[in-house]
N, C-alpha and C positions, 0 to 999 in steps of 0.2 A: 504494500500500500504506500502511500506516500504520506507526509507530513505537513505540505502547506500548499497552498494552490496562485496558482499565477496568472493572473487574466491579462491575455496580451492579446485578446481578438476585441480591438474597438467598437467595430463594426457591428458586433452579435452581443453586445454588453447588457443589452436591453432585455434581452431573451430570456424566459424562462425555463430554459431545460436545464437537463440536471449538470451538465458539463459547467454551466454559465453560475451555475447556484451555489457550486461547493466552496463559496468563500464563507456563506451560512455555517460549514462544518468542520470547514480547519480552516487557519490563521491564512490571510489571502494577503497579495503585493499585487502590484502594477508590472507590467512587463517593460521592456524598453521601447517596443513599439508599441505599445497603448500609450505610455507618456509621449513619444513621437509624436504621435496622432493628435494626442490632447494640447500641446502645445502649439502645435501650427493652425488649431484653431481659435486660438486663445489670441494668436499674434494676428488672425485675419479677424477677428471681432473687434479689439481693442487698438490694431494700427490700419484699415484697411487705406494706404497707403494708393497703391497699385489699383490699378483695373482689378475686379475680381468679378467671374464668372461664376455662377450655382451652375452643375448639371446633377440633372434627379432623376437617377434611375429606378427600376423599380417603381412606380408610381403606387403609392399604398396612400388610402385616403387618411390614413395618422397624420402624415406626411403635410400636408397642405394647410395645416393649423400652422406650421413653423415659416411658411410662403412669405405673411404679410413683414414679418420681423428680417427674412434676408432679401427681402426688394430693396430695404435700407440700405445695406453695404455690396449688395451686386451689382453690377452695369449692367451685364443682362445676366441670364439664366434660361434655363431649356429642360 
């Protein structure tokens, strides 16, 4: 078995399957690409400097509550 669990998938963090959960059952960390992740979007919320694009894959109607808050900082998006 293992001892601590390390969530480095960004992307699926939201998920509730069991792979996603086990920070619930042992001592959990951040992985290096999940802090990756988290920080480049930290630096395009708080500096959008640049041109910045949204593209939205997947289109899931959750999705489109967060639309009106990145029309702010996009130029465009697709």
């Amino acid at each position: 078995m293992c001892q601590f669990y390390v969530d480095d998938a960004f992307a699926v963090a939201h998920r509730k399957a069991a792979s996603i959960m086990l920070y619930k059952k042992l001592p959990g960390f951040y992985g290096l690409s999940f802090i990756e992740e988290t920080n480049k979007i930290e630096k395009l919320i708080n500096n959008p400097e640049k041109a910045t694009d949204g593209n939205f894959g997947r289109a899931k109607e959750d999705k489109l509550k967060y639309l009106p808050e990145l029309e702010k900082i996009a130029d465009t998006y697709s």
